[in-house]
N, C-alpha and C positions, 0 to 999 in steps of 0.2 A: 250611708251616713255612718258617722262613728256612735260606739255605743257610748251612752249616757257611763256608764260606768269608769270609761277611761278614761271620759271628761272631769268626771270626778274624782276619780282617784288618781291622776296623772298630768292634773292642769296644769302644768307647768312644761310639759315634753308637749301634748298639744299647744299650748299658745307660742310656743317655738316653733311649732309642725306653721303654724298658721302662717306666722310673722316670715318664713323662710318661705314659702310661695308667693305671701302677696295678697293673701286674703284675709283682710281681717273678723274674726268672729266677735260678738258679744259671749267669752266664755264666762263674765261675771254674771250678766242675764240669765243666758241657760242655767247657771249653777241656783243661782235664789228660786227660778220655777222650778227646777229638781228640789228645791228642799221644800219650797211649799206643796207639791206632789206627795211626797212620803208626809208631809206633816200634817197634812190631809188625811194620807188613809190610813194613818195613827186614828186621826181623831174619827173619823166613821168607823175603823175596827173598834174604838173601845166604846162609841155608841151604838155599835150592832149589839157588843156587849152587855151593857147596860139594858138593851131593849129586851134581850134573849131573858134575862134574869127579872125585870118587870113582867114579861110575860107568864114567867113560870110561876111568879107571885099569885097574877091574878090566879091563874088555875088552879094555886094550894086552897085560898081565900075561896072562888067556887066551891071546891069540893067541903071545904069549912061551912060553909054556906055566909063567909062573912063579907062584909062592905068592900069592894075592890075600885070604887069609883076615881077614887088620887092613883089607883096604879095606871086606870086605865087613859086618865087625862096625863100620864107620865109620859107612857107607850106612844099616845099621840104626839104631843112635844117633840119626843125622840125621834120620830118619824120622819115631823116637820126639818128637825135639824139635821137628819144625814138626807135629804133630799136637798137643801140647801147646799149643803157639805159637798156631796155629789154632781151638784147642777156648777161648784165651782171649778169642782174637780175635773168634770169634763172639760170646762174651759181654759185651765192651767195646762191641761196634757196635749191641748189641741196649740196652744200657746207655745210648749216645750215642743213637739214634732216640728211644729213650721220652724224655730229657731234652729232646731238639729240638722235643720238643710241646708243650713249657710256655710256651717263648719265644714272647711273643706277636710278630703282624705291628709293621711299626713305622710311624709315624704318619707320612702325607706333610710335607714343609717348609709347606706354607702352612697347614696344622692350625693352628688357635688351639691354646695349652696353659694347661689350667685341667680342673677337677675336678669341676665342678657347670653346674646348667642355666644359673645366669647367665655363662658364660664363653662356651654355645654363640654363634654372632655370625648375626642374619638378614643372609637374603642380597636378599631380594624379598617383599614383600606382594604379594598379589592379591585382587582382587574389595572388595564393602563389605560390611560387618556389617549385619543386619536392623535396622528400626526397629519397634517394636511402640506402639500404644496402649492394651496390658493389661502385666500380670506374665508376660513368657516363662516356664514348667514345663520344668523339668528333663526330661530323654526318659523316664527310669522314670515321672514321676506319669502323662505321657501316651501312654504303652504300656501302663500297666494301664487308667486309664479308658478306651482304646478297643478293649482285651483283644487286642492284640497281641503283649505281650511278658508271659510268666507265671515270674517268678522264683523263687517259693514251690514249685512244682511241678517246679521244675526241681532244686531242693533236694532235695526229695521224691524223685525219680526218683534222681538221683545225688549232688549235693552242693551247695556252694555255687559261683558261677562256672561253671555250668552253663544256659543258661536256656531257654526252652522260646521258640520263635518261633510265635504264632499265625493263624492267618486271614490276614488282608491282610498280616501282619506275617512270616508266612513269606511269602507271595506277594515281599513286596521284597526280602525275605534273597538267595530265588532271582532276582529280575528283577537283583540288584544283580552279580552273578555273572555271571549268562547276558550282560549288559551290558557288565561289563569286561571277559570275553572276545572277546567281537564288538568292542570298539574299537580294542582291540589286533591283532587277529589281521586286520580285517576289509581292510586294505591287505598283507597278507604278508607283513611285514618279522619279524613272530610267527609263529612255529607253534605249534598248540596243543600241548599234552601234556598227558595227565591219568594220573599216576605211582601209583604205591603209596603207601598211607599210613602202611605202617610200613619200616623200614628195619634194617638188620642190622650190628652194632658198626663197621665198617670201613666203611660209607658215612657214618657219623656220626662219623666221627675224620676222615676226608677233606674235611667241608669245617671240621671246628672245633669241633661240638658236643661233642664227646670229644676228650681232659679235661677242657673248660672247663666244661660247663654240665649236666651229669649228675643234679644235684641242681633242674634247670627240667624234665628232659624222663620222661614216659611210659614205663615198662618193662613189656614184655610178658615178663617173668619164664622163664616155663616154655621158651620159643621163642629165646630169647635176642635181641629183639626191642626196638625203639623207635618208640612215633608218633612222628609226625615234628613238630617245632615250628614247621616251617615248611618249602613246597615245595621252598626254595635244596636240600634236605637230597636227596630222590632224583634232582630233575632236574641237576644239576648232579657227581651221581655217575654219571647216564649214559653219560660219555666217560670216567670211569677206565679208564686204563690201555691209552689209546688214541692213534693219531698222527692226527692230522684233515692232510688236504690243506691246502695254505695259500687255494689257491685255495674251500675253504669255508668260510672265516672271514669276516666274523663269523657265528656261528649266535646266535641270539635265539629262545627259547622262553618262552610265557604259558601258566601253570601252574594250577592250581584244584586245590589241598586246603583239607580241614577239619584244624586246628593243635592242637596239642593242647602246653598247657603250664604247669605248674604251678605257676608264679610263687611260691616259697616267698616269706614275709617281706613280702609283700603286706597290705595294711592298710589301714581307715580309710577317708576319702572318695574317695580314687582309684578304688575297688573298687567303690562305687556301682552300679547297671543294667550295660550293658554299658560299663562304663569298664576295667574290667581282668576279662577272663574265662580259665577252663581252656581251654574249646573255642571256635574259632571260624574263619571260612570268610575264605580271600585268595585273590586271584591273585598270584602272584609272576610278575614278570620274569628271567629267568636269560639270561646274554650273555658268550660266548667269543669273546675276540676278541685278534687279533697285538696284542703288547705297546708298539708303537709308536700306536699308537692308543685306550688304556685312558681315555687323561685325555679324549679327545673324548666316548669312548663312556658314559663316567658322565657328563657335562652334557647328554645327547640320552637317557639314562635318566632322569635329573629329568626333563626335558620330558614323556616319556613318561610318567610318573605325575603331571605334574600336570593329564593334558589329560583325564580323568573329574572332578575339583576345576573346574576350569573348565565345562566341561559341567552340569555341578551346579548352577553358579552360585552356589557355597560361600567363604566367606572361607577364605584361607589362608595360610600362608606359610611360605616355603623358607629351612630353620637349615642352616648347616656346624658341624657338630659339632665341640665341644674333644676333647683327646687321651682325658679322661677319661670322658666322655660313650659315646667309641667301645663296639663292642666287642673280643675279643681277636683277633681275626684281620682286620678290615678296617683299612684304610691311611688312608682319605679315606670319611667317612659323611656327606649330609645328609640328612635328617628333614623331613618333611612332615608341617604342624600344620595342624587347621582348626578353626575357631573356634565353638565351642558356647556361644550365645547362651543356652540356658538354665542352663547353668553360671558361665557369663560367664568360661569356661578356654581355653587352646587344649588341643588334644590330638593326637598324632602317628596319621598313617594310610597311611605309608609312612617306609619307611627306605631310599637309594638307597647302596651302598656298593661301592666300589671295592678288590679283596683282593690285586690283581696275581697273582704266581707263586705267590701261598704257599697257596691251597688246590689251585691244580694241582702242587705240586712234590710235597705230597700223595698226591694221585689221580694223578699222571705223566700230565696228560692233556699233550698234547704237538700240536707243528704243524711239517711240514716247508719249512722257506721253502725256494724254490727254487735250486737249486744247493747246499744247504746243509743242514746237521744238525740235526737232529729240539730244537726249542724247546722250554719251559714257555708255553703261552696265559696271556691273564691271564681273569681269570674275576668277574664283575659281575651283583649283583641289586638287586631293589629292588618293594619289594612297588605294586602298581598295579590295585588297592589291597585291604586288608583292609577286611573287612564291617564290624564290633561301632562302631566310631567313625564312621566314615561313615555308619552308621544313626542313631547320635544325632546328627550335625549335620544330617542331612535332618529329623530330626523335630522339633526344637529350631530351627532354621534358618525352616523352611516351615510352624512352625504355626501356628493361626488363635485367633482371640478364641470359637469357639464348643468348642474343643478337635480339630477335624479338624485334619488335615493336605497340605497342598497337593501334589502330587506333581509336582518339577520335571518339563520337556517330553521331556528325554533317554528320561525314564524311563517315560515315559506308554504309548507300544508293547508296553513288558513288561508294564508291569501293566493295561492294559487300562482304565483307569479315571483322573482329573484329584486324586480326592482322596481320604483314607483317614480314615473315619470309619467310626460302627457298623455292621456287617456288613450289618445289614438299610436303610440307607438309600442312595439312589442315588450314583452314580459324579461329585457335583460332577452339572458343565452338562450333563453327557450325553454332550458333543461328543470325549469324549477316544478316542484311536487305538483300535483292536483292537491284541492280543497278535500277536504275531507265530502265523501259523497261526490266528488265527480266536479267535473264543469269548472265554469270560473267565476 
């Protein structure tokens, strides 16, 4: 959340930070509980005051040995009125926190400002679009004819946006995982984590998902419980309410959960095969790092999720997101789209965002610079990458005129095999890698 002080002293750059995303705050609200706050512990400091100086009365008057009874029914009074004082006080500050959560992050200066996808602005293409000498099929017709991806049954089972990964078709779900974990981690600049995938109200208000997003995310009801929509949500609650050395800055963790999120208001052709689903499987990148080095550390996280897109050998390209695009608590978003030849769309398969202080001022994760008093870290993710869309650009991207599918070189070690067709027919030329450990 944003500090009380910038609210104050800068109302006027926040109620434009606001009014440019889309969120409107009460900053006239907030502003009158911040004055009743301080005007508050005005008036209980200068009745501690008063009490302090009563007291020392009575003790002159004892040691006089003279009548102290009006000081001593004073000191009571006084009592009574900064416990009143106090009992408001409590309740104005609990009054100001819940309102400090509404106020969304506020957009960096070089944010484009606009409200829809044509405002967002590319920053870079990469790679070429495929050229076919048939009709490219969309990934749905070529995941059921090759019975990889079963959506019907997935319905069946639980609902729609659920979908069942088959045969080869889970084999890649998981090679695509075990994948972007090894590229990430495999020079140590990552560590892995593999967190809980539910989380509990206060790890979900810490980084933003509460109160913003309540009505996307999973309740486990009885437990008082939330899946998680996304790894940012446990691994990034790790360091609540902690002071990290400065000398362990930056910390970089690659994360593997299954997301779960239930996109109300969702509709129509976007929703398609795995174009928009409930569940689905990412690695998230998470990164705390001294706040003088945030703007570095978000353009070396783009890079870092575009280097599987590249490896792939996948059309791409890198958007900087308008104010309105954002979401409520990041400062600076770009968006990673790769281009799905069978739909002829792009579609997003990373989102890299920069949140500064305001989900640590939050969580109070904090950093001691040297010589000096305990900081807010700033705190950065950015997914590298979610499965459901990078499965349809691989299959849409890589398929063939007989309905197989080619399986880039990255990926050939995990799955054991050059191309993905009917279960019962061989692996392509034969020649492709073993799985890591042998077998197939």
């Amino acid at each position: 959340m944003l500090d009380i002080k910038t609210i104050r002293n800068e109302t006027d750059r926040v109620r434009t930070g606001c009014e440019a995303k889309g969120f409107p705050a009460d900053l006239d609200g907030i502003l009158r509980l911040d004055e009743e706050r301080r005007r508050l512990l005005g008036e209980i400091e200068e009745l501690q005051h008063e009490r302090n100086v009563r007291s020392k009365e009575i003790g002159r008057k004892r040691r006089e040995g003279t009548d102290a009874a009006e000081d001593r029914a004073a000191v009571r009074s006084i009592g009574d009125r900064i416990k009143r004082q106090e009992d408001r006080r409590k309740e104005v500050e609990a009054l100001l926190a819940e309102a400090l959560l509404t106020v969304p992050n506020l957009p960096d200066p070089d944010v484009p400002i606009g409200r829809t996808p044509e405002d967002n602005v590319v920053v870079r293409e990469h790679g070429e679009a495929p050229t076919f000498d048939f009709e490219p099929r969309p990934h749905w017709e070529l995941g059921e004819s090759l019975d990889i991806l079963d959506f019907e049954r997935g319905v069946k089972v639980t609902g729609s946006g659920f979908p069942v990964y088959m045969g080869l078709g889970a084999r890649l779900e998981r090679a695509l995982i075990s994948w972007f974990l090894d590229l990430h981690t495999r020079d140590g600049r990552y560590r892995e984590v593999f967190p809980p995938i539910v989380v509990n109200g206060t790890s979900a208000m810490g980084t933003g998902q509460l109160p913003d997003k309540e009505d996307q995310m999973y309740v486990v009801a009885r437990d008082d419980l939330y899946l998680v929509p996304t790894a940012e949500v446990p691994v990034t609650n790790l360091h609540r309410d902690e002071i990290l050395p400065e000398e362990a800055l930056p910390v970089h963790y690659a994360a593997y959960t299954p997301n779960f999120r239930r996109e109300a208001g969702s509709h129509g052709r976007d929703v398609r095969g795995l174009n928009r689903v409930h569940q689905f499987n990412k690695v998230e990148l998470v990164s705390f790092v001294a706040p003088t080095t945030s703007d570095d550390a978000l353009e070396a996280l783009v890079v870092d999720a575009e280097r599987p897109l590249k490896a792939l050998g996948l059309k791409y390209r890198v958007m900087l997101m308008c104010t309105g695009e954002m979401g409520f608590t990041q400062t600076k978003k770009y968006d990673l789209e790769v281009w799905a030849p069978g739909q002829r769309k792009w579609l997003e398969v990373s989102s890299c965002s920069n949140f500064r202080d305001y989900q640590a001022r939050r969580m109070k994760i904090r950093y001691r610079p040297a010589g000096g008093k305990p900081a807010l870290v700033h705190t950065l993710n950015g997914s590298g990458l979610a499965t459901p869309r990078t499965f349809i650009a691989l299959l849409e991207h890589y398929q063939q005129a007989d309905g197989t599918i080619r399986v880039p070189e990255a990926l050939r070690p995990y799955m054991g095999r050059s191309v993905i067709g009917p279960e019962g027919m061989a692996s392509g030329s034969g020649s492709g890698p073993s799985p890591p450990g042998g077998g197939r």
